[in-house]
Structures are given as C-alpha cells and as structure tokens.
N, C-alpha and C positions, 0 to 999 in steps of 0.2 A: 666469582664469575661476574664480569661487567653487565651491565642492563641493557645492554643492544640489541639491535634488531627490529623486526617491526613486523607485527601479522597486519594480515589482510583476514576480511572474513566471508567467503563463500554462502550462498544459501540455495536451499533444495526444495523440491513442497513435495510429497507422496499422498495418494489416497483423493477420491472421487467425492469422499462424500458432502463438499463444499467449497468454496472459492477460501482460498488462505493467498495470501502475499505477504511478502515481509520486505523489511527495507531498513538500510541503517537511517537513525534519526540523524539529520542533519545539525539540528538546532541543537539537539544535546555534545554531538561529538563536537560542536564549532567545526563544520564542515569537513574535519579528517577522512579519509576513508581510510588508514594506514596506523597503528597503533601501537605505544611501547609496551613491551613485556611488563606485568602485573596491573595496567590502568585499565580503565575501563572502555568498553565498546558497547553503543546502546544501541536499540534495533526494534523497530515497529512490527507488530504483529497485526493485521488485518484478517477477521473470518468471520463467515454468517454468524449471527445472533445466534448462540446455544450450541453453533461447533465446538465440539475440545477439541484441544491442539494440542499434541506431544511434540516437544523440542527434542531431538536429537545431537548430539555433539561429536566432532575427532576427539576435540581436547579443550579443555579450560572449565572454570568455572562460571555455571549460568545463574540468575538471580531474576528474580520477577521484580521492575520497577514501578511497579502500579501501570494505571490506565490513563490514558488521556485523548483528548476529540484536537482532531486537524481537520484544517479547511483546503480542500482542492479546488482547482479551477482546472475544468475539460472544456474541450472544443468536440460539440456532438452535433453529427448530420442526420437531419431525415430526407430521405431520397424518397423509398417505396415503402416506409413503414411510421407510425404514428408513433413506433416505441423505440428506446435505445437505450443500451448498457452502459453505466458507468464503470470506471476499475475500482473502487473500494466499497465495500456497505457503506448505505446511504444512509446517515443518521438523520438527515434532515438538508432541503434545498434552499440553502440561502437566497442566492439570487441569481438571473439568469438576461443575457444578454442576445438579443437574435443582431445576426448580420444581416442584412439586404431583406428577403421577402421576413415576413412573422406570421409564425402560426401557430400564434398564441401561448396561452398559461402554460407552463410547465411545470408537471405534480410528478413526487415520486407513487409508482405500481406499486414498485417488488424492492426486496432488497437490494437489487444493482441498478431496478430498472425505470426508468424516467419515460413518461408521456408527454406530448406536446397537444396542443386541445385540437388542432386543423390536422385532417390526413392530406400526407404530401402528395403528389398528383404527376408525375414525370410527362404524361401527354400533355397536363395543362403549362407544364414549366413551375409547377408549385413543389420548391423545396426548400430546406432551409438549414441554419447550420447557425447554432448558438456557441456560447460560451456559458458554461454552469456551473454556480461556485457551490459546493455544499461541502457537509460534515462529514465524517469518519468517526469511529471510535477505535480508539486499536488500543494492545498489551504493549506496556513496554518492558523491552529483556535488556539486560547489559553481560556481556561474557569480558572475563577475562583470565589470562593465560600466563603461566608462571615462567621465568626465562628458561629458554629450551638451547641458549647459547650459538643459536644460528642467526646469521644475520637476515634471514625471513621467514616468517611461518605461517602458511596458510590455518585456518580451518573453517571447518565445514560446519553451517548447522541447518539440519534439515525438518520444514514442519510435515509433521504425519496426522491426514485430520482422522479422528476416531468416529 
C-alpha cells in the first residue's frame, strides 16, 4: 500500500473542572497543519496548574513530548473593570505596552487574570487598552497514525479535564 494521503487533526475539550486549550505547535510541525501517514503531529496542551488531562483519541498513536513555556502577545481592554483575562496560564508577565491613555503597572492576580494599577473610569473617558507579552507553560503531545490508505483522514483528539 503506498503512503498517501494526509490527516488533519481535530480537537475537543470536555469537563468544567478548568480551562484546558490545545493547539497544534507550529514551530515544531514547520507550520503544516496537514500530515503524512506514520509522521509525526505535535500539539500544545495548555491547563491550570495541577489540572490532569486525559487525551482521548479516533485513532493513532499518542506520545507525551515533554514540557515547554511559549511566549504570547494579547491586546487587553479595560473599559469598566481594573481586571482582565488572558487565554493561557500565565506563567509569568514579561512585558506590557499601553496605547493612548496608561494605567499603569500591570501584575498578574490569578491564573488567567491580569491587573492594571488605575481603575478605568467610562464618565471620566479613562480607558485603556495594552498589548501583554507573557509566558505559558504547556505539554507537548505528538500523534501519529499508520496509513489507512485513504487519501484523507481526519482525527479527533479530545482533552477531558479530571
């Protein structure tokens, strides 16, 4: 059977009990999103500090690649509140850029959650709107899938937080 074809890889998240995301790694696939039968596909896993995460699979084989910390850049508004949420656990705030009005130092709260030191003010026209570079930590997975002799194969993998 020739080695053709090409999966794509779906992802899912179940369960309340904390913020999970996942995403394929860019830097490791060299930008693929589309893959041959038996290579490898790798994939970030993002969750609160101390969530466990069950991977579920359709098909192929899954592999734990160790851990590693990525650096984000968000664009976050304060209108009417001093606080705002980033999308990954915040390992730590690099650096942070205000546009137009400042209001001031920006610390991480919570795990997702960033403060700005001035509360914004909508009567007074006090708002603002940064750009926030910080860290991550996330799992990295790699799946890969034996040829199924179709010329595409989706599959699925879904995080279940415990």
């Amino acid at each position: 059977m020739a080695n053709y074809g090409s999966i794509t890889i779906q992802f899912g998240i179940v369960g309340d009990a904390g913020k999970i995301s996942i995403e394929l790694d860019e830097e490791m696939n060299q930008g693929k999103t589309q893959f041959a039968y038996g290579s490898k596909a790798y994939f970030q896993v993002y969750a609160d500090p101390g969530l466990t995460v069950h991977l579920i699979k359709t098909d192929g084989i899954l592999t734990n690649e160790g851990v590693g910390t990525r650096t984000f850049d968000e664009q976050v508004q304060f209108i009417d509140s001093q606080t705002a949420e980033l999308g990954k656990p915040i390992r730590s705030i690099e650096s942070y850029q205000w546009y137009g009005q400042d209001l001031g130092n920006i610390t991480k709260t919570g795990i997702y959650q960033i403060k700005c030191a001035q509360s914004p003010d909508i009567t007074q026209g006090k708002i603002g709107i940064t750009k926030v570079s910080y860290k991550a930590d996330f799992t990295r997975y790699a799946i890969s899938v034996p040829n199924k002799g179709v010329p595409e194969y989706p599959v699925l993998i879904v995080a279940v937080a415990a």
